[in-house]
PDB file of N, CA, C and O in Angstrom, chain B, residues numbered from 101:
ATOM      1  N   UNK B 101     216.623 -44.518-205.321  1.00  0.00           N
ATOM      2  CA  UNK B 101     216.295 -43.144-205.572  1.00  0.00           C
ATOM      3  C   UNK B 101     215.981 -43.003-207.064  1.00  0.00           C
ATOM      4  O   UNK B 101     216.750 -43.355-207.958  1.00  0.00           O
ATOM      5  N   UNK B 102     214.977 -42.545-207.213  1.00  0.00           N
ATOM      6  CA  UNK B 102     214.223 -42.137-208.720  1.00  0.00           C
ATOM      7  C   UNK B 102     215.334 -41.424-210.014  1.00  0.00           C
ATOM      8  O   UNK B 102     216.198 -40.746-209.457  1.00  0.00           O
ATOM      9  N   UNK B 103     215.409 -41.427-210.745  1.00  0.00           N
ATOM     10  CA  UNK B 103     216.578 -40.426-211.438  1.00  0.00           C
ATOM     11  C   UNK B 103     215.711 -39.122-211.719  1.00  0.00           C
ATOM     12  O   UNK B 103     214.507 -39.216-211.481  1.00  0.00           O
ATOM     13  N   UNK B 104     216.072 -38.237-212.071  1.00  0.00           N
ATOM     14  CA  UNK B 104     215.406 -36.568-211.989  1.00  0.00           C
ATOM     15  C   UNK B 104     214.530 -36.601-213.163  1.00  0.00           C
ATOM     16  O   UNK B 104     213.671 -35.774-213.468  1.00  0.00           O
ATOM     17  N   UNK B 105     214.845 -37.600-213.738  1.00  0.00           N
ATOM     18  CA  UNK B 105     213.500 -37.442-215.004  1.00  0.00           C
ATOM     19  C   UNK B 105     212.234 -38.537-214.521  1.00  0.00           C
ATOM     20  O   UNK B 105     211.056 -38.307-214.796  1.00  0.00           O
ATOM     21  N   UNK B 106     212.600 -39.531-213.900  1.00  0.00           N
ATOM     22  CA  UNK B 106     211.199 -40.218-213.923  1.00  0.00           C
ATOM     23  C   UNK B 106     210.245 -39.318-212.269  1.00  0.00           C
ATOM     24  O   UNK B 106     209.042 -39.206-212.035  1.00  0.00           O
ATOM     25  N   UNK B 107     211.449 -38.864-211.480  1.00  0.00           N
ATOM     26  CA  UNK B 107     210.901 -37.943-210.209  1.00  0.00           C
ATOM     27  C   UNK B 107     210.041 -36.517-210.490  1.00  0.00           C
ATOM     28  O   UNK B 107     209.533 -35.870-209.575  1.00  0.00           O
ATOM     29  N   UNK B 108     209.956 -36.089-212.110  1.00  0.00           N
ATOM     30  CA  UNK B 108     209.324 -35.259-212.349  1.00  0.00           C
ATOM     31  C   UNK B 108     207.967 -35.808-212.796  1.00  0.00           C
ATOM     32  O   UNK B 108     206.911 -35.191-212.657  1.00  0.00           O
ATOM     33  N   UNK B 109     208.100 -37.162-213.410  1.00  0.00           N
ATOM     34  CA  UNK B 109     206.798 -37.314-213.524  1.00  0.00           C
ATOM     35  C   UNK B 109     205.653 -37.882-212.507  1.00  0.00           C
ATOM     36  O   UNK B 109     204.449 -37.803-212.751  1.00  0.00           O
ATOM     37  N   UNK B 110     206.190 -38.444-211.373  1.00  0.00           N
ATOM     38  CA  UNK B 110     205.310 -38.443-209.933  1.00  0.00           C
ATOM     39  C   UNK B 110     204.500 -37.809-209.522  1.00  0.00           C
ATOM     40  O   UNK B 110     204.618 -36.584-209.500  1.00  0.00           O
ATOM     41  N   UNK B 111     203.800 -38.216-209.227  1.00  0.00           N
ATOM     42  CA  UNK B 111     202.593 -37.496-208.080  1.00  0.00           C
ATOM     43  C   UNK B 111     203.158 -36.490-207.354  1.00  0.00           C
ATOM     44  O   UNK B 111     204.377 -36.543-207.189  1.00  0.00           O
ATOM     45  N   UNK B 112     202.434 -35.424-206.800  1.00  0.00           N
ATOM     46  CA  UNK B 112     203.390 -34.862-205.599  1.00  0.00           C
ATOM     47  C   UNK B 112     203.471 -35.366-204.186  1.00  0.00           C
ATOM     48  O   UNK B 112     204.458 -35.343-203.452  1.00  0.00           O
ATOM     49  N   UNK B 113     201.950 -35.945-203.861  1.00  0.00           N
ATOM     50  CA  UNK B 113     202.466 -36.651-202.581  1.00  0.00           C
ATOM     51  C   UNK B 113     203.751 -37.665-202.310  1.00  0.00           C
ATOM     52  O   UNK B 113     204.407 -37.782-201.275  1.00  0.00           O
ATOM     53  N   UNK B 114     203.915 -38.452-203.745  1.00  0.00           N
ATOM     54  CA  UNK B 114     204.718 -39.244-203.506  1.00  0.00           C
ATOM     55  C   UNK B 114     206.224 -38.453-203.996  1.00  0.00           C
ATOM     56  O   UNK B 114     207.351 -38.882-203.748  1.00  0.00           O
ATOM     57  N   UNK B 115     205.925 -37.336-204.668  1.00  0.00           N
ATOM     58  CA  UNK B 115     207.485 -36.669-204.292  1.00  0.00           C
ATOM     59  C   UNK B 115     208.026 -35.971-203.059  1.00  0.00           C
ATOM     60  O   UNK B 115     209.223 -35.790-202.833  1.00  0.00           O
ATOM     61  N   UNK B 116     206.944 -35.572-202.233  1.00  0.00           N
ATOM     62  CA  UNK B 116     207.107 -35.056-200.484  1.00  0.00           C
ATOM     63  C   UNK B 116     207.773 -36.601-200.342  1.00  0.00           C
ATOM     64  O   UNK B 116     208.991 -36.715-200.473  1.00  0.00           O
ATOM     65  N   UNK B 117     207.042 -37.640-200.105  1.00  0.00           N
ATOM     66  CA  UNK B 117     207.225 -38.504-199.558  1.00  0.00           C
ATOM     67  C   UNK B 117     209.136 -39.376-199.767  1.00  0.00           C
ATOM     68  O   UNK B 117     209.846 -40.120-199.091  1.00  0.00           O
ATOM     69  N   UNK B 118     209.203 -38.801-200.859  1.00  0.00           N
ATOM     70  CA  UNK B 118     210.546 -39.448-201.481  1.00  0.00           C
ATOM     71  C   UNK B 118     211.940 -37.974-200.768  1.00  0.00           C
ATOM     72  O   UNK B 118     213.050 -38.131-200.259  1.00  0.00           O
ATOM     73  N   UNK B 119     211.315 -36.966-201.015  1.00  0.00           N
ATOM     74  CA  UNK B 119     211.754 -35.622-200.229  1.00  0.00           C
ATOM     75  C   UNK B 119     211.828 -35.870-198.920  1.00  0.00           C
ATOM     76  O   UNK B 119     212.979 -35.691-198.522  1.00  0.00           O
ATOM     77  N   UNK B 120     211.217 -36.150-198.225  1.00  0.00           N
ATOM     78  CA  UNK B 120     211.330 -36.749-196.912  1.00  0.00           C
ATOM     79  C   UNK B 120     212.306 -37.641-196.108  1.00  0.00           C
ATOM     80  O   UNK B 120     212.762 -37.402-194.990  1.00  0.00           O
ATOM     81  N   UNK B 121     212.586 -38.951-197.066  1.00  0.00           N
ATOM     82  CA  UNK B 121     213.106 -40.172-196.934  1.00  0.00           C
ATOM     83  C   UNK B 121     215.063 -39.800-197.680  1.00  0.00           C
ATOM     84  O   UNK B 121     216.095 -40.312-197.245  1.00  0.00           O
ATOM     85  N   UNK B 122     214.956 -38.908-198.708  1.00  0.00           N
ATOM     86  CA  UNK B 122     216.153 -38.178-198.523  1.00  0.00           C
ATOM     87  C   UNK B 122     216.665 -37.750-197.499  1.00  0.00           C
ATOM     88  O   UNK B 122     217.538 -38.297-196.825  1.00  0.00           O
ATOM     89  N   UNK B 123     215.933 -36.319-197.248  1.00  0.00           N
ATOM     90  CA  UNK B 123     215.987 -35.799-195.492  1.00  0.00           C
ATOM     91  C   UNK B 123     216.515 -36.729-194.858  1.00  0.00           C
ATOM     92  O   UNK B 123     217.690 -36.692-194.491  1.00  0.00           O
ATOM     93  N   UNK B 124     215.525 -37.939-194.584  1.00  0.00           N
ATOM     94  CA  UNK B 124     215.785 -38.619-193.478  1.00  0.00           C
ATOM     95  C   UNK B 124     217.434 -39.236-193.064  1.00  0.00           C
ATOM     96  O   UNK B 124     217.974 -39.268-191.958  1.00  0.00           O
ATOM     97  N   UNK B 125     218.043 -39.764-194.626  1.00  0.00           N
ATOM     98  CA  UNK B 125     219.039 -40.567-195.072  1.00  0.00           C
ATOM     99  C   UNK B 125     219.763 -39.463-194.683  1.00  0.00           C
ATOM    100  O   UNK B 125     220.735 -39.905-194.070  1.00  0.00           O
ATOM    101  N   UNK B 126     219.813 -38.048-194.717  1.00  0.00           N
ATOM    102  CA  UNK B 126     221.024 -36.930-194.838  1.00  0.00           C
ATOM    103  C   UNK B 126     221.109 -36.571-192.721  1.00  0.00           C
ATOM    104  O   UNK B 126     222.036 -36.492-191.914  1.00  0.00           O
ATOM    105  N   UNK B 127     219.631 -36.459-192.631  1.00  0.00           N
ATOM    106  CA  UNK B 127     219.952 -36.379-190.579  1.00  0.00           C
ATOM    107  C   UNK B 127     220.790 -37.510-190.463  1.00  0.00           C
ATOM    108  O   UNK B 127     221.898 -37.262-189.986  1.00  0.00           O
ATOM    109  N   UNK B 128     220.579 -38.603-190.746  1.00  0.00           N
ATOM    110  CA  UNK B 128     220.898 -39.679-190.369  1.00  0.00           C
ATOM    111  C   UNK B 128     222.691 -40.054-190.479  1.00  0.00           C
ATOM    112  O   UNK B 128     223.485 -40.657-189.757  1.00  0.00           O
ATOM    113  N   UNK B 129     222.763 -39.429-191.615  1.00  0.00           N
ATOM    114  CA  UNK B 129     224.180 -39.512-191.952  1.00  0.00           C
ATOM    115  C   UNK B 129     224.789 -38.353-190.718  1.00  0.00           C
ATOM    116  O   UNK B 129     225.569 -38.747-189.851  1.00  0.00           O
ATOM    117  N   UNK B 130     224.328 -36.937-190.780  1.00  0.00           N
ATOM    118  CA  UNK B 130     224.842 -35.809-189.884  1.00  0.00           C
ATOM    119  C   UNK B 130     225.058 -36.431-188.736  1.00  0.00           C
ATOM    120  O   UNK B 130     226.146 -36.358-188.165  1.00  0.00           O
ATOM    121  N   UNK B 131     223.919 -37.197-188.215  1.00  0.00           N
ATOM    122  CA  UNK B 131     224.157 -37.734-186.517  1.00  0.00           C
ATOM    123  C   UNK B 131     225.532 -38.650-186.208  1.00  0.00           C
ATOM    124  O   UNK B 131     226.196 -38.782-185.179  1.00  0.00           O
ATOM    125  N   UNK B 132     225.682 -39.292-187.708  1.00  0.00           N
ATOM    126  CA  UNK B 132     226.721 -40.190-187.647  1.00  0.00           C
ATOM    127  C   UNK B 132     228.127 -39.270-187.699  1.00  0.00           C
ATOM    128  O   UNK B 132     229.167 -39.871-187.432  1.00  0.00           O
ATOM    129  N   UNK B 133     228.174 -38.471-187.884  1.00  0.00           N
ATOM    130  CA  UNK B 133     229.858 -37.586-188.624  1.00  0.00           C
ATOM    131  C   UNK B 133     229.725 -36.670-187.189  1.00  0.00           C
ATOM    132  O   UNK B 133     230.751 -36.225-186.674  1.00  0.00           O
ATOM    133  N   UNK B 134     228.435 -36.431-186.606  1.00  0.00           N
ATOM    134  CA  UNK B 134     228.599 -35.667-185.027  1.00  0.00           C
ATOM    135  C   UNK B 134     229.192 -37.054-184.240  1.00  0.00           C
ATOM    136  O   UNK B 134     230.376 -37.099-183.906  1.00  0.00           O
ATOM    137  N   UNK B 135     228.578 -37.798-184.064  1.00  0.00           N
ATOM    138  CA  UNK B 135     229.299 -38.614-183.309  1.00  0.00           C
ATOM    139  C   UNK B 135     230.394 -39.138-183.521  1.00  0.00           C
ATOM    140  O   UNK B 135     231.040 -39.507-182.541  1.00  0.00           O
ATOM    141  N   UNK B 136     230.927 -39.328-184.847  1.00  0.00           N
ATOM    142  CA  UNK B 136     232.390 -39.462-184.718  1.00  0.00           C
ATOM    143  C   UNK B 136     232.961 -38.384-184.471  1.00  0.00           C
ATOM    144  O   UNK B 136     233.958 -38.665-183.806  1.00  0.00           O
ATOM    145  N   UNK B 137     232.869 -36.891-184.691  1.00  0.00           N
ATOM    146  CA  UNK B 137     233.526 -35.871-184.137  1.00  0.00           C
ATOM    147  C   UNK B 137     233.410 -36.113-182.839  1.00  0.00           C
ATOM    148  O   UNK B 137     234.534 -36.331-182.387  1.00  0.00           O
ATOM    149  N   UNK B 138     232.536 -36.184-181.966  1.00  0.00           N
ATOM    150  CA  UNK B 138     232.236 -36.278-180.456  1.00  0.00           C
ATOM    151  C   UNK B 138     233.210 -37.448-180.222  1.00  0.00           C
ATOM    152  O   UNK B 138     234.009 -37.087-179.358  1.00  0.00           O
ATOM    153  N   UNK B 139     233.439 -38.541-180.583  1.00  0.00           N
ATOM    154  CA  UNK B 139     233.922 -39.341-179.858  1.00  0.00           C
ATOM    155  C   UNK B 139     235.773 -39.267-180.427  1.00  0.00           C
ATOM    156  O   UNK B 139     236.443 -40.300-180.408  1.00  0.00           O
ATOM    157  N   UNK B 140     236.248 -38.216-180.791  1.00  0.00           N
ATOM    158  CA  UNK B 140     237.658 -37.943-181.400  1.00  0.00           C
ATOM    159  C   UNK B 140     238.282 -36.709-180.455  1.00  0.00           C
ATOM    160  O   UNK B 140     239.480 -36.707-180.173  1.00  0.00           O
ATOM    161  N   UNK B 141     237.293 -35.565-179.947  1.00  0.00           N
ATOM    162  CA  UNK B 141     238.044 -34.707-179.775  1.00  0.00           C
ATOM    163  C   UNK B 141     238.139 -34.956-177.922  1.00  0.00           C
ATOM    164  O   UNK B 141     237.539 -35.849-177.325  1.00  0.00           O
ATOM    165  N   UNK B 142     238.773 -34.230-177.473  1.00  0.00           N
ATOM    166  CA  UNK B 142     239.360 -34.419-176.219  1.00  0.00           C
ATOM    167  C   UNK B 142     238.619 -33.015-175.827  1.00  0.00           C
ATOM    168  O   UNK B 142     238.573 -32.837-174.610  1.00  0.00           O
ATOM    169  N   UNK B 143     238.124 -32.148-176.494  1.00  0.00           N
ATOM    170  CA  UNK B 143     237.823 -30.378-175.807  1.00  0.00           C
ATOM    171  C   UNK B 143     236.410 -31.034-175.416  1.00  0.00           C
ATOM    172  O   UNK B 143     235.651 -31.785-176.029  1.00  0.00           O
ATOM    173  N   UNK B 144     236.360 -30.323-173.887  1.00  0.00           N
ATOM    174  CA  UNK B 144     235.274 -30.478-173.526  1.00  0.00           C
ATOM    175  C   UNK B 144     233.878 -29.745-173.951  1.00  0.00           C
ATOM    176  O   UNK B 144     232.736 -30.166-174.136  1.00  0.00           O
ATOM    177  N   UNK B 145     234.629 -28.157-174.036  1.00  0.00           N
ATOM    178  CA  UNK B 145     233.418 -27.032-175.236  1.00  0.00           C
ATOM    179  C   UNK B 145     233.029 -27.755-175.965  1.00  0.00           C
ATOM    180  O   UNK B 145     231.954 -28.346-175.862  1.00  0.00           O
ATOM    181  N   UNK B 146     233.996 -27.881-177.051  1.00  0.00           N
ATOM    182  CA  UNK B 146     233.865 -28.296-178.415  1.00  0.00           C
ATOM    183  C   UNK B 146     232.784 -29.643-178.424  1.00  0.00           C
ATOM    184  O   UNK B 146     231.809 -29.568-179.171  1.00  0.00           O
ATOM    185  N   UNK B 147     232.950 -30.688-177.704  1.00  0.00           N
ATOM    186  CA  UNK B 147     232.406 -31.747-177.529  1.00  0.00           C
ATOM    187  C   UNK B 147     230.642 -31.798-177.363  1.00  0.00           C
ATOM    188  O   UNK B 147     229.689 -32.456-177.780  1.00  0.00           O
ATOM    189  N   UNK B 148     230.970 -30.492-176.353  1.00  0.00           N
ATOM    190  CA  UNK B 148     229.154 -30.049-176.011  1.00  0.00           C
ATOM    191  C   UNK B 148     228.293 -29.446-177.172  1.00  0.00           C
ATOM    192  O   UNK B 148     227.243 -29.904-177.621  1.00  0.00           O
ATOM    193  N   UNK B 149     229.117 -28.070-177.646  1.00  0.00           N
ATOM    194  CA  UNK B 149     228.543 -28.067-179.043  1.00  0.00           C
ATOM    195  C   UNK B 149     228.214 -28.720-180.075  1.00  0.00           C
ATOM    196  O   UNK B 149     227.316 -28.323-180.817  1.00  0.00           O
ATOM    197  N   UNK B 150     228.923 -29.883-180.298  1.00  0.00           N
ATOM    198  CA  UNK B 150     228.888 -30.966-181.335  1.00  0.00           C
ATOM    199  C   UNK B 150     227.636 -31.917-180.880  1.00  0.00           C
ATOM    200  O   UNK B 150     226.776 -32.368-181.637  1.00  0.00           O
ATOM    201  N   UNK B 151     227.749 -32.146-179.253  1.00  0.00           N
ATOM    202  CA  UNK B 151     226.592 -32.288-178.574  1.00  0.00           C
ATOM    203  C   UNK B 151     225.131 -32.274-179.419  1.00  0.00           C
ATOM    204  O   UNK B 151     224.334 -32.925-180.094  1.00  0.00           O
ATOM    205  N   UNK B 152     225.452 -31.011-178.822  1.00  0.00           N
ATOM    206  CA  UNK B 152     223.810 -30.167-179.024  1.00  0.00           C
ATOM    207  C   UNK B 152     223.491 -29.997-180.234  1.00  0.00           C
ATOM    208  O   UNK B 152     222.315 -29.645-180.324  1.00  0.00           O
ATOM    209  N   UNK B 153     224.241 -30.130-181.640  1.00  0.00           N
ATOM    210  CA  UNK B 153     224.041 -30.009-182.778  1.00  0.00           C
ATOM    211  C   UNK B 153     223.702 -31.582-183.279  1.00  0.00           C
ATOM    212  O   UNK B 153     222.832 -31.867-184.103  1.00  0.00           O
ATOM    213  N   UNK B 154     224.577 -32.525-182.602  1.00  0.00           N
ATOM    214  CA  UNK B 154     224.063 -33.404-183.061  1.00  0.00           C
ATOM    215  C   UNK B 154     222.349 -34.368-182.414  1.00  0.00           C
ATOM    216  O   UNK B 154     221.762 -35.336-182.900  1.00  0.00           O
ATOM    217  N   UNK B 155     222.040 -33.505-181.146  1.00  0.00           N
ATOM    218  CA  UNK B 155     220.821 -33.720-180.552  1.00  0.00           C
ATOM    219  C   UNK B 155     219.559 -33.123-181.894  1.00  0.00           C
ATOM    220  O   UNK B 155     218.526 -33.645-182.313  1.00  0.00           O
ATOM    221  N   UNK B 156     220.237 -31.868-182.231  1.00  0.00           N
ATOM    222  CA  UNK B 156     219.549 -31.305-183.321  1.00  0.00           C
ATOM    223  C   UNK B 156     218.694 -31.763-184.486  1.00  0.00           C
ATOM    224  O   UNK B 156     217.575 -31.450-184.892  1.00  0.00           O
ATOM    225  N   UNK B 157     219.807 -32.783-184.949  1.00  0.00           N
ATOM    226  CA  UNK B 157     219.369 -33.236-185.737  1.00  0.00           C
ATOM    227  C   UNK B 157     218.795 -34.587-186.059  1.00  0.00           C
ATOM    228  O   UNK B 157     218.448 -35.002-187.165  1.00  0.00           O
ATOM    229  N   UNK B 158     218.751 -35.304-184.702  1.00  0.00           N
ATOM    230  CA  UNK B 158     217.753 -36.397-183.971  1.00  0.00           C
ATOM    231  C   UNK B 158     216.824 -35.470-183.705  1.00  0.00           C
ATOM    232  O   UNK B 158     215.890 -36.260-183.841  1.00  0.00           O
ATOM    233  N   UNK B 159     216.341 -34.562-183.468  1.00  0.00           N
ATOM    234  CA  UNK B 159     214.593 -33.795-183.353  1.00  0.00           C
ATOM    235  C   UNK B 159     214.648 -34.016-184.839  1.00  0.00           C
ATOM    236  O   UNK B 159     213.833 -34.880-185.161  1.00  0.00           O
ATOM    237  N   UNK B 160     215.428 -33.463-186.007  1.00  0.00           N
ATOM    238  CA  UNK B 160     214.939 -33.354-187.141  1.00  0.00           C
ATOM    239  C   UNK B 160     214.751 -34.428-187.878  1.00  0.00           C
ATOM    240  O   UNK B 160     214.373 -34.192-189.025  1.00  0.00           O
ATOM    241  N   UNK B 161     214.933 -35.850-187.506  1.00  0.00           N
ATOM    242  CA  UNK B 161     214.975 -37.473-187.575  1.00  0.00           C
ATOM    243  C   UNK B 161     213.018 -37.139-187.054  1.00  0.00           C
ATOM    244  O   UNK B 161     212.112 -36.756-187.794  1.00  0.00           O
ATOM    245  N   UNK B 162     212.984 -37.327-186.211  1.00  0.00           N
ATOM    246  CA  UNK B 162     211.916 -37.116-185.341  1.00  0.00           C
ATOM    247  C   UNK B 162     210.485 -36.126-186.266  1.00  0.00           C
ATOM    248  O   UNK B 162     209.409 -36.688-186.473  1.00  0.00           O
ATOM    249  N   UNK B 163     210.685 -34.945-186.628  1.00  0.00           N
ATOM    250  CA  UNK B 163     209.929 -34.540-187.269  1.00  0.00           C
ATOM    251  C   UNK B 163     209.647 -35.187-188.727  1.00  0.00           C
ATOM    252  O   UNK B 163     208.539 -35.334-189.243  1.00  0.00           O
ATOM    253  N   UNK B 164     210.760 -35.498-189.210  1.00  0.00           N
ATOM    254  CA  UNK B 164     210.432 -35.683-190.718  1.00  0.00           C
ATOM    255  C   UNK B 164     209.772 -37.462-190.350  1.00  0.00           C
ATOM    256  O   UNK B 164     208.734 -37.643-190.987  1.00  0.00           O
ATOM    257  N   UNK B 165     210.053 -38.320-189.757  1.00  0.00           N
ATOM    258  CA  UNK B 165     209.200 -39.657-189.324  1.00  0.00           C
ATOM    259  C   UNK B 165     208.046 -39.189-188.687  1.00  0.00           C
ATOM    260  O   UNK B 165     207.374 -40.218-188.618  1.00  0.00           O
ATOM    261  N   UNK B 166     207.324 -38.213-188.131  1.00  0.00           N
ATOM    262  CA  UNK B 166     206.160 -37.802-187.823  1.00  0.00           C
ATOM    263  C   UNK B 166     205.509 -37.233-189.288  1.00  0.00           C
ATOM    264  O   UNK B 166     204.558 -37.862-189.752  1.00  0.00           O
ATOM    265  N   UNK B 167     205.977 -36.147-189.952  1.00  0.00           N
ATOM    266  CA  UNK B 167     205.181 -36.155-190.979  1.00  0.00           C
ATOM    267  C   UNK B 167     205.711 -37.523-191.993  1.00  0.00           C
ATOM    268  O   UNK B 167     205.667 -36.989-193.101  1.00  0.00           O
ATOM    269  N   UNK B 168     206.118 -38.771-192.204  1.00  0.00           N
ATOM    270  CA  UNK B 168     205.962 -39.335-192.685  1.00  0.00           C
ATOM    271  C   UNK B 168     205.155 -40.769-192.254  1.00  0.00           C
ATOM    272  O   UNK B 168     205.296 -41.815-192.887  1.00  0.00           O
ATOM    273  N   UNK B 169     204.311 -40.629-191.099  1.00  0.00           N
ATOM    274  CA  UNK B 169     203.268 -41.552-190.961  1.00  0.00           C
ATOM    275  C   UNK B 169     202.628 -40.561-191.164  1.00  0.00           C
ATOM    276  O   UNK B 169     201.581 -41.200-191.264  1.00  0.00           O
ATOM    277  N   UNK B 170     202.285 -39.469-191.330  1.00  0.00           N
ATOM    278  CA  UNK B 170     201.130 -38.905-191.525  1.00  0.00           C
ATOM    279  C   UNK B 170     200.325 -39.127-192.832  1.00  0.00           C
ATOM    280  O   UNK B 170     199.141 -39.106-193.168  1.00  0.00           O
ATOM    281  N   UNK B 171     201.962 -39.429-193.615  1.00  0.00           N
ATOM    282  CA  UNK B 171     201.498 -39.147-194.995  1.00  0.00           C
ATOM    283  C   UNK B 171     201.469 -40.252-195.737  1.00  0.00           C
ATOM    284  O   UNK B 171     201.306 -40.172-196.954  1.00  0.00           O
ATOM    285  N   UNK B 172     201.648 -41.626-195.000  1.00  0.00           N
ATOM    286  CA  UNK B 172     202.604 -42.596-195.749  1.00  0.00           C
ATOM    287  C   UNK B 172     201.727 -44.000-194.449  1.00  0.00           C
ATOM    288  O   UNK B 172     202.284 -44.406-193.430  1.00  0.00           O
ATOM    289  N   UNK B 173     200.472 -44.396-194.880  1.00  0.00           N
ATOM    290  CA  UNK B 173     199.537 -45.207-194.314  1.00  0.00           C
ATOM    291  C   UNK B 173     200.273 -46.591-194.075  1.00  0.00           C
ATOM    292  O   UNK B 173     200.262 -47.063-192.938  1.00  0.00           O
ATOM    293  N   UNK B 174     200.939 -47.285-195.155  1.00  0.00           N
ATOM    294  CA  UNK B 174     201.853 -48.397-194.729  1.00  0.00           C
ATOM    295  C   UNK B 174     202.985 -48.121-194.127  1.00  0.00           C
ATOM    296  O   UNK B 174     203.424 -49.116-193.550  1.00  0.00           O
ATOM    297  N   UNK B 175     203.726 -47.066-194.005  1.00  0.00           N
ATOM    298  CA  UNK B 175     204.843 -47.003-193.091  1.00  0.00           C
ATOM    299  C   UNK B 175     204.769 -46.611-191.574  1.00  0.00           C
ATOM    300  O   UNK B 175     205.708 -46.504-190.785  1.00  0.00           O
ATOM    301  N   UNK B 176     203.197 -46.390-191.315  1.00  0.00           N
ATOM    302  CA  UNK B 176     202.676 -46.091-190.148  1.00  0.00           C
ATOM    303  C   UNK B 176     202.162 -47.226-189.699  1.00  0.00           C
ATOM    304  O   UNK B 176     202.259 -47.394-188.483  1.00  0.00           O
ATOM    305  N   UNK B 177     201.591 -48.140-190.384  1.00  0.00           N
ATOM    306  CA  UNK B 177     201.406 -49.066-190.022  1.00  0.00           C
ATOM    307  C   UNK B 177     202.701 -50.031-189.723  1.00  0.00           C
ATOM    308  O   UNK B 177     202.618 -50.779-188.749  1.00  0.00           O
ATOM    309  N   UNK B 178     203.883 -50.045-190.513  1.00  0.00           N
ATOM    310  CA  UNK B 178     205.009 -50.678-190.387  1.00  0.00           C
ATOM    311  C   UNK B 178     205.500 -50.199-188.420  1.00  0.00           C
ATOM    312  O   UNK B 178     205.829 -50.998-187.544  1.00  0.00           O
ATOM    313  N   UNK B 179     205.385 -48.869-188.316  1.00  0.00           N
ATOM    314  CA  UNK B 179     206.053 -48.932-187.024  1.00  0.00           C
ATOM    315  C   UNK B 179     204.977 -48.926-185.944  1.00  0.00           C
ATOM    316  O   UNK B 179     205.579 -48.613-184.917  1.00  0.00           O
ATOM    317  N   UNK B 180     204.006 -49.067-185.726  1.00  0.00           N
ATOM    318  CA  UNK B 180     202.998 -49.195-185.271  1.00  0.00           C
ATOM    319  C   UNK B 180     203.161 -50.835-184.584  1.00  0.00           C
ATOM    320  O   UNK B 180     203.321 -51.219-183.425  1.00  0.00           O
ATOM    321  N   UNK B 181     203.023 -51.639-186.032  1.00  0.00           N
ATOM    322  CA  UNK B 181     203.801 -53.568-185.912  1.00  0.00           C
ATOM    323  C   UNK B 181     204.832 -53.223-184.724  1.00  0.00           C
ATOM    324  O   UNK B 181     204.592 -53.711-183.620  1.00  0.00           O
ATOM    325  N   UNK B 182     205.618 -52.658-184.840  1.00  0.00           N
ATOM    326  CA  UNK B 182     206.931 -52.431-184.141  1.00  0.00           C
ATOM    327  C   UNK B 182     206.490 -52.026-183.144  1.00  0.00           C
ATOM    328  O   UNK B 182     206.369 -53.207-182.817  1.00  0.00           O
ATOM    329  N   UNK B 183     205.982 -51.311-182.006  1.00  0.00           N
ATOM    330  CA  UNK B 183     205.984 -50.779-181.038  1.00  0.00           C
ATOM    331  C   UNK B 183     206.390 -51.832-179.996  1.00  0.00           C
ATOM    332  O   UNK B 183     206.478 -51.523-178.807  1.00  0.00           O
TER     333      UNK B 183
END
């Protein structure tokens, strides 16, 4: 991660792009702290809500990797290799 002074002097595409890949690292972490809540509590409510919040934020995994092949020609090509 860039430190806040050399991230001001960037391009802006490539500061979306670095904005993005944050995002991504922070859903990514959320999905992880839902699923350890999900797999601790015994309430069945509680469990579903944690559920659905943590489904949430796998769509928001999902959007921010859609606009980042959009924007980001080798990392589209990277999962593309992958299919």
């Amino acid at each position: 991660m860039p430190n806040e002074e050399l991230f001001e002097t960037l391009g802006e595409e490539l500061k979306n792009q670095i904005r993005v890949r944050r995002s991504l690292r922070e859903e990514l972490e959320a999905i992880d702290l839902y699923d350890e809540r999900i797999a601790q509590t015994k309430d069945k409510e509680l469990k579903r809500i944690l559920e659905h919040n943590r489904d949430e934020e796998k769509e928001h995994v999902a959007m921010l990797m859609e606009w980042l092949r959009k924007h980001d020609a080798e990392q589209d090509a990277a999962f593309r290799q992958h299919d």
